[in-house]
CHARMM internal coordinates of N, CA and C (Angstrom, degrees):
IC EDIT
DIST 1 N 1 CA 1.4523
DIST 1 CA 1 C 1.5272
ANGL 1 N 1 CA 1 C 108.61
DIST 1 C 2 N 1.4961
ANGL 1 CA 1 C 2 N 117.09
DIHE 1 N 1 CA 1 C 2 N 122.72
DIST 2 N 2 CA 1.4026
ANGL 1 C 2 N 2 CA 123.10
DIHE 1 CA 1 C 2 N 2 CA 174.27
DIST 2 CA 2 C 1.4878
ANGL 2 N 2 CA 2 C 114.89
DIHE 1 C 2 N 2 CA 2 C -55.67
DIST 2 C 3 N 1.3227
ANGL 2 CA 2 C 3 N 127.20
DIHE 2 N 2 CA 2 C 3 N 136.37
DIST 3 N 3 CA 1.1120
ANGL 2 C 3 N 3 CA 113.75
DIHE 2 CA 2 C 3 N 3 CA 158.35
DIST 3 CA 3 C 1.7902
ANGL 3 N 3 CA 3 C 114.92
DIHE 2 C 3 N 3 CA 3 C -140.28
DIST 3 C 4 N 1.7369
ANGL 3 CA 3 C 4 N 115.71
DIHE 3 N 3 CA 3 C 4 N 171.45
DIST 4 N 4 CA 0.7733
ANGL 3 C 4 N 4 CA 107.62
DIHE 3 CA 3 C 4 N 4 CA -135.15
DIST 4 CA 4 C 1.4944
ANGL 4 N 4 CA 4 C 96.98
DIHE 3 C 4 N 4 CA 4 C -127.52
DIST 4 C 5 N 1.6308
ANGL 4 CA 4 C 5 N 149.39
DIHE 4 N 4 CA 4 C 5 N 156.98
DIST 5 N 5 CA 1.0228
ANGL 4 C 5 N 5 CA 126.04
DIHE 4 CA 4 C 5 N 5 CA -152.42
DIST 5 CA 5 C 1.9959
ANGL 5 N 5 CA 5 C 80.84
DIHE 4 C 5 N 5 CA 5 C -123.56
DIST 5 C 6 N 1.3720
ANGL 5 CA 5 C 6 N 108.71
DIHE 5 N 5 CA 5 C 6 N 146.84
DIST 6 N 6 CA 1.7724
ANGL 5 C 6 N 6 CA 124.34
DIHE 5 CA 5 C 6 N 6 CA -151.81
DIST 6 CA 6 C 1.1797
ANGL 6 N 6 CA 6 C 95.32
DIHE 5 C 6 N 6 CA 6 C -141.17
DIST 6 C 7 N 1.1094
ANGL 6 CA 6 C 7 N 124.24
DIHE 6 N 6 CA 6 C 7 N -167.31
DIST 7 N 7 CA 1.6511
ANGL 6 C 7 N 7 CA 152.24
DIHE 6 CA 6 C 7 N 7 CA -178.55
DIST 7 CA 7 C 1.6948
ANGL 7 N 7 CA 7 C 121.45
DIHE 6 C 7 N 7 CA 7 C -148.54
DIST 7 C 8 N 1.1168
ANGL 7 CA 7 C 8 N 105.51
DIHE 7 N 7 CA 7 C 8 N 143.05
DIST 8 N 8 CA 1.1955
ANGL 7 C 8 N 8 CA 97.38
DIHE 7 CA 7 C 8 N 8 CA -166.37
DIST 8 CA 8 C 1.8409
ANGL 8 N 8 CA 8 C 111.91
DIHE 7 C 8 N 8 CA 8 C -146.59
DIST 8 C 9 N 1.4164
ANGL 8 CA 8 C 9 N 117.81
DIHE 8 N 8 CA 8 C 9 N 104.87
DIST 9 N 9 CA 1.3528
ANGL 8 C 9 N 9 CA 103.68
DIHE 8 CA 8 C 9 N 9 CA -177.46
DIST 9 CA 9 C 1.8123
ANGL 9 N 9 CA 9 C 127.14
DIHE 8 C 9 N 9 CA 9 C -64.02
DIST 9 C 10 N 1.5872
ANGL 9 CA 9 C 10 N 104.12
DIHE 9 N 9 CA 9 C 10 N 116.64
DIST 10 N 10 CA 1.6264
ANGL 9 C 10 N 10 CA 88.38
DIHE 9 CA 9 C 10 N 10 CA 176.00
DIST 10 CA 10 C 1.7008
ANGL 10 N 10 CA 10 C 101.59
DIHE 9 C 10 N 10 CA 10 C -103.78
DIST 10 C 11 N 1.2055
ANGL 10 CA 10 C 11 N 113.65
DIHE 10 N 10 CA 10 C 11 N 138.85
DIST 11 N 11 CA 1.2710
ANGL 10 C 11 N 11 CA 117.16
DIHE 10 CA 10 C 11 N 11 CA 156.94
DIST 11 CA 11 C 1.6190
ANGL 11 N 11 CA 11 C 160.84
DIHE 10 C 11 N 11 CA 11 C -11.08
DIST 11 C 12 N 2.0055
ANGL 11 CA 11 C 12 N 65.00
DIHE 11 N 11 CA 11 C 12 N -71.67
DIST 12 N 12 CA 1.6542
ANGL 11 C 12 N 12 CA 87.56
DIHE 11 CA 11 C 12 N 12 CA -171.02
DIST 12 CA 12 C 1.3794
ANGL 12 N 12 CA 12 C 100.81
DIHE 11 C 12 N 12 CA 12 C -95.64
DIST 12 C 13 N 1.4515
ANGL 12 CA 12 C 13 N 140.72
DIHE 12 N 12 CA 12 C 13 N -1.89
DIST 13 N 13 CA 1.0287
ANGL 12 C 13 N 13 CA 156.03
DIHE 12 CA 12 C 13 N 13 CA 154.24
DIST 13 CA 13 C 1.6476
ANGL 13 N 13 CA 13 C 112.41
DIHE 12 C 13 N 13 CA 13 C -63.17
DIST 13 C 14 N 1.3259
ANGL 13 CA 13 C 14 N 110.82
DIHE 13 N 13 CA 13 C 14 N -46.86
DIST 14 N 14 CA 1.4390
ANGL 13 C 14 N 14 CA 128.28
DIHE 13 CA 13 C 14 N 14 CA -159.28
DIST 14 CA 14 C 1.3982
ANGL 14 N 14 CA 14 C 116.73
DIHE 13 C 14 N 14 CA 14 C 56.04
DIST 14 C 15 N 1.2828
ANGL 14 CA 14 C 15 N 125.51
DIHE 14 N 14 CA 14 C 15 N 53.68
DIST 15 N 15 CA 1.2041
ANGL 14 C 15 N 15 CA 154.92
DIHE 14 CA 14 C 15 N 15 CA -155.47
DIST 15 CA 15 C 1.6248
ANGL 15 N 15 CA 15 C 145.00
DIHE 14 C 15 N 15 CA 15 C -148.58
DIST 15 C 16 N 1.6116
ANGL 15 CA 15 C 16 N 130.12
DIHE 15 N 15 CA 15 C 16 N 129.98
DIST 16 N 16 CA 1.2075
ANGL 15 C 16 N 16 CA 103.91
DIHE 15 CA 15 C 16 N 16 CA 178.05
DIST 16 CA 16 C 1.4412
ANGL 16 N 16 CA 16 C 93.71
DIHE 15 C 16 N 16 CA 16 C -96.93
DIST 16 C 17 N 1.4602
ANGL 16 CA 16 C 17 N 108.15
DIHE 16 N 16 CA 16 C 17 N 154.48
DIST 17 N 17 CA 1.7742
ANGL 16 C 17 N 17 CA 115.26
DIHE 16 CA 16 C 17 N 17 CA 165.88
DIST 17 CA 17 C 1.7570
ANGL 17 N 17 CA 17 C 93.98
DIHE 16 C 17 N 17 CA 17 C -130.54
DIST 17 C 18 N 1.7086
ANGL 17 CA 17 C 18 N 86.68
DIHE 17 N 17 CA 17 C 18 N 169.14
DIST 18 N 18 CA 1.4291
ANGL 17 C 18 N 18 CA 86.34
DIHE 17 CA 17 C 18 N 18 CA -174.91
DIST 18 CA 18 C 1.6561
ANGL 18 N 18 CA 18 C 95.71
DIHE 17 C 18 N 18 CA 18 C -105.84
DIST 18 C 19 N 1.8413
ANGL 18 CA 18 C 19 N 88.53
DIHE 18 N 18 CA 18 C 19 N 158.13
DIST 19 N 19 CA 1.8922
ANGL 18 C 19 N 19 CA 94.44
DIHE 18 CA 18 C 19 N 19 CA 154.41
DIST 19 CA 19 C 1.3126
ANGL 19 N 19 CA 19 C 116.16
DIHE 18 C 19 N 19 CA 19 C -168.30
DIST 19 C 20 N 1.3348
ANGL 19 CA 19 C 20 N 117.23
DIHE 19 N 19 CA 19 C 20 N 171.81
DIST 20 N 20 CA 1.3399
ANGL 19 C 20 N 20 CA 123.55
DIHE 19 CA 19 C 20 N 20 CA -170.71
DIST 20 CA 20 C 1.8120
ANGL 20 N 20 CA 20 C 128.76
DIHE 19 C 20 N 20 CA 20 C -48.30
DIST 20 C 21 N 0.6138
ANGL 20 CA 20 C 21 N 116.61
DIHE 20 N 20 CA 20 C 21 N 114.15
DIST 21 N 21 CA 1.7100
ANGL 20 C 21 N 21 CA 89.09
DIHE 20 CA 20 C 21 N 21 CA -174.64
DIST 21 CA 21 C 1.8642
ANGL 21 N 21 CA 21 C 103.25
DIHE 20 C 21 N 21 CA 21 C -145.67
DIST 21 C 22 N 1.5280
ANGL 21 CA 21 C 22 N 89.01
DIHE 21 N 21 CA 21 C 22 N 127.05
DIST 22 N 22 CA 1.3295
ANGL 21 C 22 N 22 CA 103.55
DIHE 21 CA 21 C 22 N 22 CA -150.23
DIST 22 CA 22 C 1.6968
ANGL 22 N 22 CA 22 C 115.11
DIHE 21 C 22 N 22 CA 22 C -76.40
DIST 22 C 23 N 1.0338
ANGL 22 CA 22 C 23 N 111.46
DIHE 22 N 22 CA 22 C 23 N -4.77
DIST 23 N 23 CA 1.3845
ANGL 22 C 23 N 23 CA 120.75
DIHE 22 CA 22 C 23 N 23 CA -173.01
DIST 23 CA 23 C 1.4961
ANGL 23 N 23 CA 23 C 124.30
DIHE 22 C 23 N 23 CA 23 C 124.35
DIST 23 C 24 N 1.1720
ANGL 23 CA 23 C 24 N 115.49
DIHE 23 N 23 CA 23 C 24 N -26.03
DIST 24 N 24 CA 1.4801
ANGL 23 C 24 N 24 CA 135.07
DIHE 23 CA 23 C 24 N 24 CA -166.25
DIST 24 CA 24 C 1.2673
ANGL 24 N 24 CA 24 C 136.57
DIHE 23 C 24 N 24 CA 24 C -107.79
DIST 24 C 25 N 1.5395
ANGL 24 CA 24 C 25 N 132.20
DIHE 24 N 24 CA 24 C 25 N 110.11
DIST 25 N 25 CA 1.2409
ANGL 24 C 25 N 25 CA 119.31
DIHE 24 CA 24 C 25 N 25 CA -149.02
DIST 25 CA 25 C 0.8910
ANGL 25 N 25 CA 25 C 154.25
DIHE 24 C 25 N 25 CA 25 C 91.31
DIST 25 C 26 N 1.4641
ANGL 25 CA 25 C 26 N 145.98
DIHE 25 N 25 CA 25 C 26 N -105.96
DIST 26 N 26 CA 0.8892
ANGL 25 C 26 N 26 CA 133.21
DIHE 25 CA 25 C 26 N 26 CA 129.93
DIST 26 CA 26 C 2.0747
ANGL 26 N 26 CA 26 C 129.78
DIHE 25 C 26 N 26 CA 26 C 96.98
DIST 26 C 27 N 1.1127
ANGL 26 CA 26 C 27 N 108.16
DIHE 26 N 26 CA 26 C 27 N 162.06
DIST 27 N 27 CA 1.8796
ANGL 26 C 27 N 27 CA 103.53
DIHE 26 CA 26 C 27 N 27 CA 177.87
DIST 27 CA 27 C 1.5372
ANGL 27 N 27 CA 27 C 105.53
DIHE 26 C 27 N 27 CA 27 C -124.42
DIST 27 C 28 N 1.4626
ANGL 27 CA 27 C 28 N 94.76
DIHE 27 N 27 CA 27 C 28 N -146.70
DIST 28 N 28 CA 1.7747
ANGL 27 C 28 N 28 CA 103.47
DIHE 27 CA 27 C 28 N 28 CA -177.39
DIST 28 CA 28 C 1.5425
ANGL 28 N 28 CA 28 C 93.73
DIHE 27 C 28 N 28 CA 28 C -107.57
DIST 28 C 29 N 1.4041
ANGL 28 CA 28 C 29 N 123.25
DIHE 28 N 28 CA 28 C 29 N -17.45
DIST 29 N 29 CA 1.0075
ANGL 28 C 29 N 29 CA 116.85
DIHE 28 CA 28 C 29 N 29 CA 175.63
DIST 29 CA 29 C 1.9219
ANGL 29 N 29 CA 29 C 135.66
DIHE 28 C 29 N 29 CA 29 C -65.74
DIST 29 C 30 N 1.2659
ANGL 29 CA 29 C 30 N 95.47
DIHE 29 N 29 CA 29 C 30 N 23.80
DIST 30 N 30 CA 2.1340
ANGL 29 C 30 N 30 CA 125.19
DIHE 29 CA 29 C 30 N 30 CA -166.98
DIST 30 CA 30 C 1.3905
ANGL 30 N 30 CA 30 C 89.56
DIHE 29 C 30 N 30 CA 30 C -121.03
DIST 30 C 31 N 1.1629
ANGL 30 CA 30 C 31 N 106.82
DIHE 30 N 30 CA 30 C 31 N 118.53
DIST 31 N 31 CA 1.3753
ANGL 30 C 31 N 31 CA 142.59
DIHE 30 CA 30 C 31 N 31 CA 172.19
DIST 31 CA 31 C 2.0116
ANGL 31 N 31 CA 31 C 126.72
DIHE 30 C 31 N 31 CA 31 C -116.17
DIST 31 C 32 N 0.6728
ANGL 31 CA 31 C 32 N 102.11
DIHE 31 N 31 CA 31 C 32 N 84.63
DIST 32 N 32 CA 1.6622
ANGL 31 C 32 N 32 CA 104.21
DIHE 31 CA 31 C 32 N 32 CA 179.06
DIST 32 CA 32 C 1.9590
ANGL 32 N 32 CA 32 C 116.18
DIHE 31 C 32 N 32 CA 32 C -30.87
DIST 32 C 33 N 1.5980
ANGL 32 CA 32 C 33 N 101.70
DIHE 32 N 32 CA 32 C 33 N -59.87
DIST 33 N 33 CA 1.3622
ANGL 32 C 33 N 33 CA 75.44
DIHE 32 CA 32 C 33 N 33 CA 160.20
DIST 33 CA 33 C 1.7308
ANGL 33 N 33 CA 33 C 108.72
DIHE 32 C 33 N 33 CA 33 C -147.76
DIST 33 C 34 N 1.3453
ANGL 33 CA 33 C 34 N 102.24
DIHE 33 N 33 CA 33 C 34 N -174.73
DIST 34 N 34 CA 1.4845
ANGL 33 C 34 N 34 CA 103.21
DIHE 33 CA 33 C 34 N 34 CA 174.46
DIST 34 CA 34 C 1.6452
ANGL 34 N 34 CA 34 C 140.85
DIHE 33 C 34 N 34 CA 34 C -18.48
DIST 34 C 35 N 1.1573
ANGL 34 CA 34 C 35 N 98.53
DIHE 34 N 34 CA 34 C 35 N -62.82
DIST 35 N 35 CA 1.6631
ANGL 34 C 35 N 35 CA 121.19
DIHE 34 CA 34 C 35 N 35 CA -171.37
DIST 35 CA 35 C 1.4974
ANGL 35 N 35 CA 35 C 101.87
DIHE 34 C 35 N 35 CA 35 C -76.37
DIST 35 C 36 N 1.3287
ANGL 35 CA 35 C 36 N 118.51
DIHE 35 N 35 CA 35 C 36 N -28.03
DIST 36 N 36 CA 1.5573
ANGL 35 C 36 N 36 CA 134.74
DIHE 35 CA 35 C 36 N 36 CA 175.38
DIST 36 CA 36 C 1.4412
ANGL 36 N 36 CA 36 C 104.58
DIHE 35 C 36 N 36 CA 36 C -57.24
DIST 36 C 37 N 1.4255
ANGL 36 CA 36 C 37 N 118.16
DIHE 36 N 36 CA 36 C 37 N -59.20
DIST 37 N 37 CA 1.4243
ANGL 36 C 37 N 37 CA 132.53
DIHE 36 CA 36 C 37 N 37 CA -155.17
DIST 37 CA 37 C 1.5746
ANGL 37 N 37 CA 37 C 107.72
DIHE 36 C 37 N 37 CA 37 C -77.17
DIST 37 C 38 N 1.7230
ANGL 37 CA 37 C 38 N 104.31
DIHE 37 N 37 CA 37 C 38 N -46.18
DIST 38 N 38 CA 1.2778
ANGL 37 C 38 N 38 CA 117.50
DIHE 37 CA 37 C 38 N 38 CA 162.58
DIST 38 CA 38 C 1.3258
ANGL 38 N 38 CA 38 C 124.80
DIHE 37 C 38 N 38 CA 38 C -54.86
DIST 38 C 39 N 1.1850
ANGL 38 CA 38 C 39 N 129.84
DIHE 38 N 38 CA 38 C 39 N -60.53
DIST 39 N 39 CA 1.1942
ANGL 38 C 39 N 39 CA 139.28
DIHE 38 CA 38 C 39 N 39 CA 159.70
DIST 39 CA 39 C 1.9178
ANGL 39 N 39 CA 39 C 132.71
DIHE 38 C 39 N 39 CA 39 C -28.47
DIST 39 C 40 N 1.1163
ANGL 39 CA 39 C 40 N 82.58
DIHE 39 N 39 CA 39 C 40 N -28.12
DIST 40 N 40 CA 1.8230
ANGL 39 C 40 N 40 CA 97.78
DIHE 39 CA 39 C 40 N 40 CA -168.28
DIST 40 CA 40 C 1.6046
ANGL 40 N 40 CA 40 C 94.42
DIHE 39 C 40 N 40 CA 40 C -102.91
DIST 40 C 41 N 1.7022
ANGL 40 CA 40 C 41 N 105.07
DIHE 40 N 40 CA 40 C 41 N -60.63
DIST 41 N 41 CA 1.8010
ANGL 40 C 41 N 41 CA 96.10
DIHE 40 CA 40 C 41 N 41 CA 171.98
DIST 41 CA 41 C 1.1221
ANGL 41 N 41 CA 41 C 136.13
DIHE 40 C 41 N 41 CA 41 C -60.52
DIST 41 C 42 N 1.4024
ANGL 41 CA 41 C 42 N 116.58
DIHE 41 N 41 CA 41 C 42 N -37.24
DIST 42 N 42 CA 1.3029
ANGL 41 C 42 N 42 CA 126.17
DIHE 41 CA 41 C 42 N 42 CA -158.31
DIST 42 CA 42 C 2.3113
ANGL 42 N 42 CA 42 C 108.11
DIHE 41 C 42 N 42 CA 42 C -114.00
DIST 42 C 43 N 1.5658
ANGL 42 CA 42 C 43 N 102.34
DIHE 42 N 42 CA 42 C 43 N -9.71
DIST 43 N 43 CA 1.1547
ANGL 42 C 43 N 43 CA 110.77
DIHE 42 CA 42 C 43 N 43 CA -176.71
DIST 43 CA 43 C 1.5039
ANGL 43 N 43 CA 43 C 99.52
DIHE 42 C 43 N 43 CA 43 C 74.02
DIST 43 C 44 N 1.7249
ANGL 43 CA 43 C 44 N 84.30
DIHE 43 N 43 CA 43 C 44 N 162.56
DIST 44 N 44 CA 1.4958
ANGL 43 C 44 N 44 CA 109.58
DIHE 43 CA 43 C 44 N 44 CA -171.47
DIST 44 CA 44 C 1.6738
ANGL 44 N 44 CA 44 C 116.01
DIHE 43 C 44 N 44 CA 44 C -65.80
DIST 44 C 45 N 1.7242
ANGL 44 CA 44 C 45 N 145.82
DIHE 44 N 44 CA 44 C 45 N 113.81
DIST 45 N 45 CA 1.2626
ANGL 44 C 45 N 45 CA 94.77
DIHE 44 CA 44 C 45 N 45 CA 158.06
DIST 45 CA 45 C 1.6775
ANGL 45 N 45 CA 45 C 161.99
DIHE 44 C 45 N 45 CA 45 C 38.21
DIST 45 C 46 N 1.1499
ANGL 45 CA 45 C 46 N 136.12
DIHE 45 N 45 CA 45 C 46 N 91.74
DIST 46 N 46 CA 1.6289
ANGL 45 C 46 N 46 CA 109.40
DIHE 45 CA 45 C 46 N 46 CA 152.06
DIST 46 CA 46 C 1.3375
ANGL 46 N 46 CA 46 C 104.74
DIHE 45 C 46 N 46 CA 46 C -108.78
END
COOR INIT
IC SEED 1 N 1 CA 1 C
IC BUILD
């Protein structure tokens, strides 16, 4: 089974990390890439 490398906001980290994610299932919490995951959890910059 292919899988695919994602983003993922953790919390208690205050952080995106990456991980495998196989295609299936899944939340809103799957992010394609970095700046994406960051961006949406943590807001843009000022």
């Amino acid at each position: 089974m292919k899988h695919y490398g994602r983003y993922v906001y953790q919390p208690g980290l205050s952080n995106c990390i990456r991980f495998s994610y196989f295609g299936n299932g899944g939340n809103f919490n799957n992010f394609l890439t970095y700046n994406d995951c960051k961006e949406f959890c943590m807001g843009k910059p000022k």
